[in-house]
ZAVOVEX-110478 format. One record per residue (C-alpha): residue in three letters; chain; x, z, y. Coordinates in steps of 0.25 Angstrom, whole numbers. Last residue first. Layout:
+-----+-------+-------+-------+-------+
! res ! chain !    c1 !    c3 !    c2 !
+-----+-------+-------+-------+-------+
! ALA !     A !     X !     Z !     Y !
...
+-----+-------+-------+-------+-------+
***
This chain:
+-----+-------+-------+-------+-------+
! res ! chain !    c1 !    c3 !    c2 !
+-----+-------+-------+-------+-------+
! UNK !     A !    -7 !   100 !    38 !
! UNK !     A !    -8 !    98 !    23 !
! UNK !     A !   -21 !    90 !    23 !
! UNK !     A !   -13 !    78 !    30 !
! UNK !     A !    -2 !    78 !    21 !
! UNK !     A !   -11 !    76 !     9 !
! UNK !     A !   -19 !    66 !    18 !
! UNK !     A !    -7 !    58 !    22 !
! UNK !     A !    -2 !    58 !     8 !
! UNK !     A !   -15 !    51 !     4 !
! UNK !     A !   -14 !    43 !    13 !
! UNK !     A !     1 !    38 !    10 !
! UNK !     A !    -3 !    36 !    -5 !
! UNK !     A !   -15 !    29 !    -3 !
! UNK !     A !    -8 !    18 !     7 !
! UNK !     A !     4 !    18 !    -3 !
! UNK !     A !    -7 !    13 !   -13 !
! UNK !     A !   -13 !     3 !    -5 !
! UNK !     A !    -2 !    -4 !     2 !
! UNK !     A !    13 !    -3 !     9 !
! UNK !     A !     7 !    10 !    16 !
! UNK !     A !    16 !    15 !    29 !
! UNK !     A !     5 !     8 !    35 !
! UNK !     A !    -6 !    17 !    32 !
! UNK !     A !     3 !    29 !    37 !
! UNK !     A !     5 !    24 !    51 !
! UNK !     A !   -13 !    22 !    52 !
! UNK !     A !   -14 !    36 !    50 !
! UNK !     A !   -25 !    42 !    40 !
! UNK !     A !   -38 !    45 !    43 !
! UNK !     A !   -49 !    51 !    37 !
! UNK !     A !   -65 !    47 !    36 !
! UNK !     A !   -74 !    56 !    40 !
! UNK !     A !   -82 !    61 !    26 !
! UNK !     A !   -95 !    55 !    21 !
! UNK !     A !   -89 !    53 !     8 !
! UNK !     A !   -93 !    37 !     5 !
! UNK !     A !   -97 !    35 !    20 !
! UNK !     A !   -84 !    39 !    25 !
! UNK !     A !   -82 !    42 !    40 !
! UNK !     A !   -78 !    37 !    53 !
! UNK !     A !   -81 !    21 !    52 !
! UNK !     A !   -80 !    15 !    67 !
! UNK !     A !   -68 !    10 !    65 !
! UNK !     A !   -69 !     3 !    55 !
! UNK !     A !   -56 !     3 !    45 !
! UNK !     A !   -63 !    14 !    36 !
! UNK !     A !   -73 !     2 !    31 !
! UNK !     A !   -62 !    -7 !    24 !
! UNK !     A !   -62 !     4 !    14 !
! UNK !     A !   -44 !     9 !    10 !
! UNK !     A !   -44 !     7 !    -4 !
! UNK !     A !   -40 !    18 !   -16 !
! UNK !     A !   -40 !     9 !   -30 !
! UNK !     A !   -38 !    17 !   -43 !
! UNK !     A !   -51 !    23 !   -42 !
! UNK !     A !   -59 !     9 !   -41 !
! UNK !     A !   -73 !     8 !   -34 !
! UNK !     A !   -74 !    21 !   -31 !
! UNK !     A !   -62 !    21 !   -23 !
! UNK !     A !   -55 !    36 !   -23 !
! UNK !     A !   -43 !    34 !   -13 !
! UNK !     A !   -49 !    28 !    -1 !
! UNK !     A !   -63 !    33 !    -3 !
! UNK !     A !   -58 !    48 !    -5 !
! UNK !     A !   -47 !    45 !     7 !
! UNK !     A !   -58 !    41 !    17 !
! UNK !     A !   -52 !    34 !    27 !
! UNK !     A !   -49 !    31 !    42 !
! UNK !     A !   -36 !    24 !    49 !
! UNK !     A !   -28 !    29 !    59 !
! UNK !     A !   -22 !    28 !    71 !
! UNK !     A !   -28 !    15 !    73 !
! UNK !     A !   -26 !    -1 !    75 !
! UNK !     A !   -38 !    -8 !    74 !
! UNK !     A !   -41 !   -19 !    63 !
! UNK !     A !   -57 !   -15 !    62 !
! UNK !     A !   -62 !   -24 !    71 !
! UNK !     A !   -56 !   -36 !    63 !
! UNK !     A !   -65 !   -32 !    52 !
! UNK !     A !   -55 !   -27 !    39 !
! UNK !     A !   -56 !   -38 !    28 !
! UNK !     A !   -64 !   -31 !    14 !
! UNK !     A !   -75 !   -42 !    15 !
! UNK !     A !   -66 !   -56 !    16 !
! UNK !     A !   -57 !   -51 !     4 !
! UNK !     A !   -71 !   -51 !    -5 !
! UNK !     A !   -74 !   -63 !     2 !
! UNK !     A !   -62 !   -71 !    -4 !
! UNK !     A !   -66 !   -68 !   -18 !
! UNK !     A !   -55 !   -61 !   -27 !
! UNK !     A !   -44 !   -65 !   -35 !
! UNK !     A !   -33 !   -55 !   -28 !
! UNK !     A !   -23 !   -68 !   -26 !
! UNK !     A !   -35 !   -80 !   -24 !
! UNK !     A !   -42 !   -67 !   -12 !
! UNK !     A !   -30 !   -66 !    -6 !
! UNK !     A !   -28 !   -79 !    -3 !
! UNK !     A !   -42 !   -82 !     2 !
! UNK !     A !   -41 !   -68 !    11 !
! UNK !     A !   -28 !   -75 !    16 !
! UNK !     A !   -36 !   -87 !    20 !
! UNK !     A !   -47 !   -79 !    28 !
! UNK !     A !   -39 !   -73 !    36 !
! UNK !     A !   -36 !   -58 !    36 !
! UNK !     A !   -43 !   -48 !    42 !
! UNK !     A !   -34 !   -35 !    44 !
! UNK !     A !   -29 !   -25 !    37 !
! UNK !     A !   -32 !   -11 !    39 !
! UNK !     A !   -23 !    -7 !    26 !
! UNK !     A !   -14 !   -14 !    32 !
! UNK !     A !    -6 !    -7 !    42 !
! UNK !     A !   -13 !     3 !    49 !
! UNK !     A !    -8 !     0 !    63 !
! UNK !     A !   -15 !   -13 !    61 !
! UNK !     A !   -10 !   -26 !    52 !
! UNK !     A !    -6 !   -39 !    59 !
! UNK !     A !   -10 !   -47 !    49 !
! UNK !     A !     0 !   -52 !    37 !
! UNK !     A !     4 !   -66 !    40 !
! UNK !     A !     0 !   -74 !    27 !
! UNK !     A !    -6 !   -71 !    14 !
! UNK !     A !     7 !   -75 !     6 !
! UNK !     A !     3 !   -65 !    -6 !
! UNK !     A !    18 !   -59 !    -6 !
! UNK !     A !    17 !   -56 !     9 !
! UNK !     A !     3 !   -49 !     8 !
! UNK !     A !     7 !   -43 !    -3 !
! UNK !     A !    20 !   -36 !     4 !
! UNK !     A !    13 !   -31 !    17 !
! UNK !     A !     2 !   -26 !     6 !
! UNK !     A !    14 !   -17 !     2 !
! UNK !     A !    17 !   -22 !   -13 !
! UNK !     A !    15 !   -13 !   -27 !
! UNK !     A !     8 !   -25 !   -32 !
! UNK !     A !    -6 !   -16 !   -32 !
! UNK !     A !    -1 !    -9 !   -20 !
! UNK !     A !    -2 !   -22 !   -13 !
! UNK !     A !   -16 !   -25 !   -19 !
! UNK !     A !   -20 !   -11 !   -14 !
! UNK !     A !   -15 !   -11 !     0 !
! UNK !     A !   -23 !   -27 !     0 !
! UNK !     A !   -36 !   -19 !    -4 !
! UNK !     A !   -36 !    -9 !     6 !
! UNK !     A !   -30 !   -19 !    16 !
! UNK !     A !   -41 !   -28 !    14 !
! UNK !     A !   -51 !   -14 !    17 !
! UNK !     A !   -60 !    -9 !     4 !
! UNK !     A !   -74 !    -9 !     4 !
! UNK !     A !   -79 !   -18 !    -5 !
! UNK !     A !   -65 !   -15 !   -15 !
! UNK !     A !   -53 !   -26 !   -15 !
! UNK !     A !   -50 !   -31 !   -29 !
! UNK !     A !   -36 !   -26 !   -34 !
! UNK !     A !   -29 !   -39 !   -38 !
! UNK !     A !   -21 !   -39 !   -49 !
! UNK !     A !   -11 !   -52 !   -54 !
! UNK !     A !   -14 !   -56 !   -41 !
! UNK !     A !   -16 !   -71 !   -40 !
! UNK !     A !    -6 !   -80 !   -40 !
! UNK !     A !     2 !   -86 !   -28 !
! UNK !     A !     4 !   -98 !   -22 !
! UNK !     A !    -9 !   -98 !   -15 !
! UNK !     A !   -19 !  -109 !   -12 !
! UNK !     A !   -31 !  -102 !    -7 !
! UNK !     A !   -43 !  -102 !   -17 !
+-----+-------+-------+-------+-------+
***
């Protein structure tokens, strides 16, 4: 384990299989009510990466000494927070960013905890193997008007609901 000043969270959501690190870091800010820009300051994990026009919910790799750190505060094993990274080929800027909105806000594994899939950062991924549907898209501004998780939610959600009115 790192050496670390700090204590481990008092509750650490545990990230899903399929979840992206920004998913999983969005939902451990909301968690504390923090932006992920806030935690990752409080949690003394270094220079934040250079994030994407998507802000971080497309969060880059990071090293392998922060993944350490992260994984003594949320109690988890390392190479749980080595498998949900974002490939390097993947950190693009765009536009716009895919998702299925029943995937993102109705998780199987746990109701209460919408995530963002690691998988809909590929660029070659089109649709939703889950539903069978193309996947949607949502402006890469209004994801970084999001301070984490559940702001995120909130703001696409909104963006759907103004979307289906016009």
């Amino acid at each position: 384990m790192p050496f670390t000043s700090l204590r481990p969270w008092p509750l650490a959501p545990r990230p899903f299989g399929e979840e992206a690190f920004g998913s999983w870091l969005g939902r451990i800010a909301s968690r504390y009510q923090l932006s992920v820009i806030q935690t990752w300051e409080i949690n003394q994990l270094g220079t934040l990466p250079a994030l994407t026009s998507a802000g971080w919910i497309l969060f880059p790799a990071v090293p392998g000494s922060t993944l350490e750190l992260l994984a003594a505060l949320a109690r988890l094993s390392f190479d749980r927070l080595v498998r949900i990274q974002t490939p390097p080929e993947w950190m693009v800027d765009r536009p716009s960013l895919p998702y299925c909105f029943r995937c993102l806000v109705l998780n199987s594994a746990d109701i209460s905890s919408p995530r963002w899939k690691r998988r809909w950062f590929d660029p070659d991924v089109k649709g939703c193997e889950e539903h069978e549907t193309d996947l949607e898209h949502i402006p890469a501004a209004i994801l970084r008007q999001a301070p984490n998780m559940e702001h995120l939610i909130s703001l696409v959600s909104k963006y759907r609901r103004e979307s289906s009115e016009t």
